[in-house]
DSSP file (Angstrom, degrees, kcal/mol; ACC not computed):
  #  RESIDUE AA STRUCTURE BP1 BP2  ACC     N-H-->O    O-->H-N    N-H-->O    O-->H-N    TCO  KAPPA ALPHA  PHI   PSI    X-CA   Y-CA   Z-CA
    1    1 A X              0   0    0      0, 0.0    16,-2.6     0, 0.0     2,-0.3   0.000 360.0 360.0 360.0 145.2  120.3   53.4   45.7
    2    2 A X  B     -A   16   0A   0     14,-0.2     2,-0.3    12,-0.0    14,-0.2  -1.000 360.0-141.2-154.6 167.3  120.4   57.0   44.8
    3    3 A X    >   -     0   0    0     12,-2.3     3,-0.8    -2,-0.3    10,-0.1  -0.604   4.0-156.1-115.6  72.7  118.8   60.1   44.9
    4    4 A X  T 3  S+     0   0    0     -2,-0.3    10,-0.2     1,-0.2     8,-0.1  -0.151  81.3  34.1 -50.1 145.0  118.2   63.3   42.4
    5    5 A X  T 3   +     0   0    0      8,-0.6    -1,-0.2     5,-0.3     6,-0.2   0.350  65.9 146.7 106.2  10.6  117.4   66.7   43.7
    6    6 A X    <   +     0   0    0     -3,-0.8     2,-0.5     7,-0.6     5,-0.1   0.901  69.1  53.2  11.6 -98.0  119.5   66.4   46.8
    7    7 A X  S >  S-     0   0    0      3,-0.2     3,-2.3     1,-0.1     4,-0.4  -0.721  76.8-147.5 -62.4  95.0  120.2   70.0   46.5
    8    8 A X  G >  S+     0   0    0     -2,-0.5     3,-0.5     1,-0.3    -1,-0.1   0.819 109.6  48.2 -56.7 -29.5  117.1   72.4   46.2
    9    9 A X  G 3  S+     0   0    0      1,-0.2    -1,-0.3     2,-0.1    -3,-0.0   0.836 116.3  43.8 -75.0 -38.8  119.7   74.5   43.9
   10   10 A X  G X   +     0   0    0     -3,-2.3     3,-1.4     1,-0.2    -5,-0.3  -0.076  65.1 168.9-106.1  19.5  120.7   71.4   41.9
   11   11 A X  T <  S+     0   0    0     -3,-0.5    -6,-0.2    -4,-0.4    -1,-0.2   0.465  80.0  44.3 -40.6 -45.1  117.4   69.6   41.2
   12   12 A X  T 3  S+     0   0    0     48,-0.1     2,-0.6    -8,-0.1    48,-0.4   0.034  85.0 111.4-115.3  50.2  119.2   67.1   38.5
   13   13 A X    <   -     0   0    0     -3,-1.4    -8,-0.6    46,-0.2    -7,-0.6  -0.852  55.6-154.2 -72.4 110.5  122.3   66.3   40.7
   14   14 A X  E     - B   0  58A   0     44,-1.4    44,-3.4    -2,-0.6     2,-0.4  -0.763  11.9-171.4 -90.7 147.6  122.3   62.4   42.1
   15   15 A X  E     + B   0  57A   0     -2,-0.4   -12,-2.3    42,-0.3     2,-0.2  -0.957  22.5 178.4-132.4 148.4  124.1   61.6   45.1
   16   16 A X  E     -AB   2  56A   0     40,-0.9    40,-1.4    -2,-0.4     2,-0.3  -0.861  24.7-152.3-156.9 168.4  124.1   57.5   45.4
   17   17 A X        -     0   0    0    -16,-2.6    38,-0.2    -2,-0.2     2,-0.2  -0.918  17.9-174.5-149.5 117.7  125.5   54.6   47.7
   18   18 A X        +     0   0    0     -2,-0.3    36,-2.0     2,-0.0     2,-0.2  -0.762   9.2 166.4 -98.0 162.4  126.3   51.0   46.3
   19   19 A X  E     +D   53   0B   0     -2,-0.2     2,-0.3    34,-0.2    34,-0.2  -0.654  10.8 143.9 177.6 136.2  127.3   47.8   48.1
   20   20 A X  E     -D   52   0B   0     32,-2.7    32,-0.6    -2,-0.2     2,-0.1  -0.943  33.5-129.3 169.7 152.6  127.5   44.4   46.9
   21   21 A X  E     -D   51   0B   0     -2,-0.3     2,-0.4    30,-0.2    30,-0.3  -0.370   8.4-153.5-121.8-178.1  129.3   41.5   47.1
   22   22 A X  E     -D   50   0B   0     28,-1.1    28,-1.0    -2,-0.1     2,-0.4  -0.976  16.0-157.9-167.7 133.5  131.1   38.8   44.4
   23   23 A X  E     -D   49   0B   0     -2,-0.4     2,-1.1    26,-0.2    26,-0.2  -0.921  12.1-125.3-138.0 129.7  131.6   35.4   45.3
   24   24 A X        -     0   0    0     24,-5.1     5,-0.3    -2,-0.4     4,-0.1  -0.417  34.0 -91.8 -72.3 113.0  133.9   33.2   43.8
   25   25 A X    >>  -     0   0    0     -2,-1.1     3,-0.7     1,-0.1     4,-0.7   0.091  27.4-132.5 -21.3 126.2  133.2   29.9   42.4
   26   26 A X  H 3> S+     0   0    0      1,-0.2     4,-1.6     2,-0.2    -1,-0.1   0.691 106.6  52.4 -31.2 -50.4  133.7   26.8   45.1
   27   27 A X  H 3> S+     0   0    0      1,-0.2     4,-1.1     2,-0.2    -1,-0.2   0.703 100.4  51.5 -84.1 -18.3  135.7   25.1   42.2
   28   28 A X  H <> S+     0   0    0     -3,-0.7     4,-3.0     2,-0.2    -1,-0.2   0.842 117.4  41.8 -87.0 -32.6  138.2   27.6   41.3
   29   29 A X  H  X S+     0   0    0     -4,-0.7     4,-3.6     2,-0.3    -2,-0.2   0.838 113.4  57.3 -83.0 -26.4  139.3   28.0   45.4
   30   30 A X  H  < S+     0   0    0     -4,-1.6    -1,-0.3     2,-0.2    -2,-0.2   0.860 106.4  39.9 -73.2 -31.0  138.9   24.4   45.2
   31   31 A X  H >X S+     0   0    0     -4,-1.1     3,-2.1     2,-0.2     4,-2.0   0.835 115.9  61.4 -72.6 -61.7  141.9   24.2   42.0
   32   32 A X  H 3X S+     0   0    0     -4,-3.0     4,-3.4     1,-0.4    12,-0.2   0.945 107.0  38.8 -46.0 -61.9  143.8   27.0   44.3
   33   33 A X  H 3< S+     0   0    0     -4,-3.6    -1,-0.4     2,-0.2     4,-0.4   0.494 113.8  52.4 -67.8  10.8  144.1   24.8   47.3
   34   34 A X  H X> S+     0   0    0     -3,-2.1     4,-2.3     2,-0.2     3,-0.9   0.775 112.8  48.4-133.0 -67.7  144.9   21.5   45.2
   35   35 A X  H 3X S+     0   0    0     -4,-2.0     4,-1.6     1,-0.3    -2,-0.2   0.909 113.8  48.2 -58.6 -45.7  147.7   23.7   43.5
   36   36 A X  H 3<>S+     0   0    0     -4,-3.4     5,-1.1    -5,-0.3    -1,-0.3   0.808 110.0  49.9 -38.5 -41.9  148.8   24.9   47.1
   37   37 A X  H X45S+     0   0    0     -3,-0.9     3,-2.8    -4,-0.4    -2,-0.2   0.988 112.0  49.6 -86.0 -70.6  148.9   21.3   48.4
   38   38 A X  H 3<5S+     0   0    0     -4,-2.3    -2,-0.2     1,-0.3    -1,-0.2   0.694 116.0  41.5 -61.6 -15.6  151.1   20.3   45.2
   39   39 A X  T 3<5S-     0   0    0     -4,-1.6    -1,-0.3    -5,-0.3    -2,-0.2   0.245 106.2-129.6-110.0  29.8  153.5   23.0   45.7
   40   40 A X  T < 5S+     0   0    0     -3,-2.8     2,-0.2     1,-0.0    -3,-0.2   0.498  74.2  56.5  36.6  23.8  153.7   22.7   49.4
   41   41 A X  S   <S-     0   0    0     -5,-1.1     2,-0.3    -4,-0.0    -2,-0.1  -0.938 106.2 -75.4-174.3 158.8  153.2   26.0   50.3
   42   42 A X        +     0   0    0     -2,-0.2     3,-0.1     1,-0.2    -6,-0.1  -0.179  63.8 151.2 -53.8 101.7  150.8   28.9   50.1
   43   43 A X  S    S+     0   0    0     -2,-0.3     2,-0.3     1,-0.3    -1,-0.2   0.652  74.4  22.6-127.8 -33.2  152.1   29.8   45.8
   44   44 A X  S    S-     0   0    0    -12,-0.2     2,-0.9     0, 0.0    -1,-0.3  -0.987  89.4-115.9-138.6 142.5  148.3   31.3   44.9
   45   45 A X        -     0   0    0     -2,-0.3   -13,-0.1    -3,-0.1   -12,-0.0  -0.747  24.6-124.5-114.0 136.5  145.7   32.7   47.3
   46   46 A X        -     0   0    0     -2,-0.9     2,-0.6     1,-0.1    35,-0.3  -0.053  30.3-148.9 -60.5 133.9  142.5   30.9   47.6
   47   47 A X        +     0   0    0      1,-0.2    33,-0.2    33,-0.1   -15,-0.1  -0.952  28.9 160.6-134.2 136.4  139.6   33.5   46.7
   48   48 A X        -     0   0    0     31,-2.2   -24,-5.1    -2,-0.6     2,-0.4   0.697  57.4 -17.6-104.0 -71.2  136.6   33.2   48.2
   49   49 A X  E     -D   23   0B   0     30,-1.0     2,-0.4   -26,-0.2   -26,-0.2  -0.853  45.5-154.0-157.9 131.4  134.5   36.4   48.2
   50   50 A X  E     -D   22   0B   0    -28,-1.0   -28,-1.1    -2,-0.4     2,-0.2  -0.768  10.7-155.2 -99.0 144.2  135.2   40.0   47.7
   51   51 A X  E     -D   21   0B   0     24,-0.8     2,-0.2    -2,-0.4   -30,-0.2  -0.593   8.9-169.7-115.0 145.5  132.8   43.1   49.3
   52   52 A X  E     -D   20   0B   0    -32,-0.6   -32,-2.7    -2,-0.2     2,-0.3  -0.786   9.6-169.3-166.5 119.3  132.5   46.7   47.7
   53   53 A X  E     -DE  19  73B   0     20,-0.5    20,-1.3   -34,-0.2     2,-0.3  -0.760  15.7-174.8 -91.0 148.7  130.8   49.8   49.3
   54   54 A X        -     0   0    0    -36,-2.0     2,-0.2    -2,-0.3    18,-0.2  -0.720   7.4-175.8-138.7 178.1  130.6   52.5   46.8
   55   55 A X        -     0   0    0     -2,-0.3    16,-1.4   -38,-0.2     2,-0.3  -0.618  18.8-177.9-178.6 150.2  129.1   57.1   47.2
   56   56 A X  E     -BC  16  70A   0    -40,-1.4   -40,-0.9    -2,-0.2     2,-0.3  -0.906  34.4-151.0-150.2 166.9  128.8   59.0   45.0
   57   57 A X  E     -B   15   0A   0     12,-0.8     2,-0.9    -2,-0.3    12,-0.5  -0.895   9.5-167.3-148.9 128.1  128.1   62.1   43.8
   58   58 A X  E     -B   14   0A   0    -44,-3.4   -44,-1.4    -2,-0.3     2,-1.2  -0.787  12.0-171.1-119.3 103.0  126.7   62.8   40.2
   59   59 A X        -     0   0    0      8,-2.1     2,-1.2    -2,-0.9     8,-0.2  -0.458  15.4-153.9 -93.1  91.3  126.9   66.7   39.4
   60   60 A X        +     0   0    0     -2,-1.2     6,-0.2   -48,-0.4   -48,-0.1  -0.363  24.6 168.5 -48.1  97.9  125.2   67.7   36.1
   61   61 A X  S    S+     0   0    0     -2,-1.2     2,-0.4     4,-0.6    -1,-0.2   0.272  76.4  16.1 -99.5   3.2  127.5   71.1   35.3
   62   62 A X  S    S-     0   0    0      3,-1.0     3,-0.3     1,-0.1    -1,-0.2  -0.973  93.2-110.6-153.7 153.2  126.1   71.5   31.8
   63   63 A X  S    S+     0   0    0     -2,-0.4    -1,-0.1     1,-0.2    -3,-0.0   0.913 126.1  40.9 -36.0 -39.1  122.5   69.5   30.4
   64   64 A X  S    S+     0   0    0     -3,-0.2    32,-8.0    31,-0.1     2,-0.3   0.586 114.0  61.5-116.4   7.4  124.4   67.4   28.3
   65   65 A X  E     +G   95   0C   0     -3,-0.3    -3,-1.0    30,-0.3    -4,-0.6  -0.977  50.4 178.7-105.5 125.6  128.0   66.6   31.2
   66   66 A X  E     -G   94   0C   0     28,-1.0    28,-2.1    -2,-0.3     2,-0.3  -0.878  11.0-164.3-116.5 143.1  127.7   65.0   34.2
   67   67 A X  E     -G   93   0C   0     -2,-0.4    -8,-2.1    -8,-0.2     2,-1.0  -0.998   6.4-176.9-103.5 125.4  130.7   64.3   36.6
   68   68 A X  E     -G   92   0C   0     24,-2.7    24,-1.2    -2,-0.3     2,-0.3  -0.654   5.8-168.9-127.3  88.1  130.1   61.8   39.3
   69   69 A X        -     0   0    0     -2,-1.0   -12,-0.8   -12,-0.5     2,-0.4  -0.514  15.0-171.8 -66.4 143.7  133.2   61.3   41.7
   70   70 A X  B     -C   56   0A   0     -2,-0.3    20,-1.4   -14,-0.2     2,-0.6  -0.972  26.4-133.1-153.5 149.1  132.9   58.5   43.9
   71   71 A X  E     - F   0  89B   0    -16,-1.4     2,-0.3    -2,-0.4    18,-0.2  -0.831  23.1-166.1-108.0 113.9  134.6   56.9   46.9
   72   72 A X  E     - F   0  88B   0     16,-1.5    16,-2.0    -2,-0.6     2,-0.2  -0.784   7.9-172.5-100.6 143.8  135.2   53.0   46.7
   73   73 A X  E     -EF  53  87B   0    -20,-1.3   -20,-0.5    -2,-0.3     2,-0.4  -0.612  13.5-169.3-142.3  91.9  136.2   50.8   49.9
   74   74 A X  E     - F   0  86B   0     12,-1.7    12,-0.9    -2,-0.2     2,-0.7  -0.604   6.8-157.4 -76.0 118.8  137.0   47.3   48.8
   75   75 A X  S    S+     0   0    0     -2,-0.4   -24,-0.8     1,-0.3     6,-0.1  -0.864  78.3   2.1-107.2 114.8  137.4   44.2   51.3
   76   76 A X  S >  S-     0   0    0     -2,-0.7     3,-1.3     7,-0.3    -1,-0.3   0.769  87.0-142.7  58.4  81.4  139.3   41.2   50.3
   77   77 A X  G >  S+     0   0    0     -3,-0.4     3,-3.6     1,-0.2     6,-0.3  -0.311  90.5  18.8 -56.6 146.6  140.4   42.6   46.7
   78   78 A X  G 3  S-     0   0    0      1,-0.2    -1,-0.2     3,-0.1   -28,-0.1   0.479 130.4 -81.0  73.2 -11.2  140.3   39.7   44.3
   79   79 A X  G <  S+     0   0    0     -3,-1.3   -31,-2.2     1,-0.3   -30,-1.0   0.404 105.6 120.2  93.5   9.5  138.0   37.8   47.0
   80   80 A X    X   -     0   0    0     -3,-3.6     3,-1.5   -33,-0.2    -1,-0.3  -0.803  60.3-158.5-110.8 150.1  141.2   37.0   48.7
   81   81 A X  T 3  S+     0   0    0     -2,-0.6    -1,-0.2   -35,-0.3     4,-0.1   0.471  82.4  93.3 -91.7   9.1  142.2   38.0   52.3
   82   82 A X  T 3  S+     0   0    0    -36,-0.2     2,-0.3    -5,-0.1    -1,-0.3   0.528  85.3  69.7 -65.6  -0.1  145.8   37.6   51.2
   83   83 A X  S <  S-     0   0    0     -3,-1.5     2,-0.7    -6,-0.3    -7,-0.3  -0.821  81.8-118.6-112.1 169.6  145.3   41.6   50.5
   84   84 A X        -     0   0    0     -2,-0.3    -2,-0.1    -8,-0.1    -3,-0.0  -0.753  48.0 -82.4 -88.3 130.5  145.0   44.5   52.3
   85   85 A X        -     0   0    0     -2,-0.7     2,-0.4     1,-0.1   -10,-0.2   0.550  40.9-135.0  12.5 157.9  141.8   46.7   51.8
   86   86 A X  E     -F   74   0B   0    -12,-0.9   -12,-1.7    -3,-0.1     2,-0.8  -0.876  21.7-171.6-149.2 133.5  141.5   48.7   49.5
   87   87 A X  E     -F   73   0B   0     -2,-0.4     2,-0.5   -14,-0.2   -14,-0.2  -0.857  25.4-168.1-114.8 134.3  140.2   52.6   49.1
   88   88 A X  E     -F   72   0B   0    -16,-2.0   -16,-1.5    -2,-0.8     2,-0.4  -0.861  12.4-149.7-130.2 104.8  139.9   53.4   45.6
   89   89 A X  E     +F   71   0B   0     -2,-0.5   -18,-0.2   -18,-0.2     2,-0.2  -0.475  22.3 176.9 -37.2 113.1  139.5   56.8   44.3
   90   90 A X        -     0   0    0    -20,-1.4     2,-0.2    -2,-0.4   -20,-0.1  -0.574  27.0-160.9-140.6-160.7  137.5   57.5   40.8
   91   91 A X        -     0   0    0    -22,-0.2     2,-0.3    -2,-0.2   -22,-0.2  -0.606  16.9-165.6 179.4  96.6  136.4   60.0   38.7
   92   92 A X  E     -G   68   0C   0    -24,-1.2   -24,-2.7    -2,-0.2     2,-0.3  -0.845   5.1-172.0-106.2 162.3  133.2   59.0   35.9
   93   93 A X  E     -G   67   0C   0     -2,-0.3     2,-0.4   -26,-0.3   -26,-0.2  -0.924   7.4-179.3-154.1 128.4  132.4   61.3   33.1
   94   94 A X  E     -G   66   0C   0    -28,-2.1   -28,-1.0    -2,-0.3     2,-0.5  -0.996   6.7-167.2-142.0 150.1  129.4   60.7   30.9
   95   95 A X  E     -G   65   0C   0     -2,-0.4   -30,-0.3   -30,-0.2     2,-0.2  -0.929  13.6-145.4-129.9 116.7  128.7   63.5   27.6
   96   96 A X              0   0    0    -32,-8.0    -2,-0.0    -2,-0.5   -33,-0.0  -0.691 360.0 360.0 -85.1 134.3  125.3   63.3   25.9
   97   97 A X              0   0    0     -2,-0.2    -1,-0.2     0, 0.0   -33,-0.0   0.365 360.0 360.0-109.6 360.0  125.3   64.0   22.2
């Protein structure tokens, strides 16, 4: 979801929030453990399903630039809980010609 006009000063400024999930095919975790089981020991980690919250902020500095930094916080990168969280810094750029 997001919102223009935030800012009475800043009328085409968005500020936004995402947050959505990805889930990994049942057959591919199913081929993970079956390759675990043949090599007797944890050799790939099983991914099930990964989570992403997203904000943002989209600042129109010229009509035809926007720059929208935004703050990511991913759980179970890769869908797998063999990693640790993750907070991911970004930086989008769009130019209209």
């Amino acid at each position: 979801m997001q919102y223009k006009g935030f800012l009475k000063s800043r009328p085409n400024d968005v500020m936004g929030l995402g947050i959505g999930t990805t889930h990994v095919n049942s057959r591919v975790a199913a081929g993970e453990r079956l390759l675990d089981e043949i090599a007797g020991e944890d050799v790939v980690p099983v991914q099930t399903s990964e989570h992403e919250a997203e904000v943002y902020y989209g600042w129109t500095s010229w009509p035809f630039a926007i720059l929208r930094p935004s703050l990511h916080y991913v759980v179970h990168p890769g869908g797998s809980g063999a990693y640790e969280n993750e907070i991911v810094i970004g930086l989008k750029t769009t130019i209209k010609f």
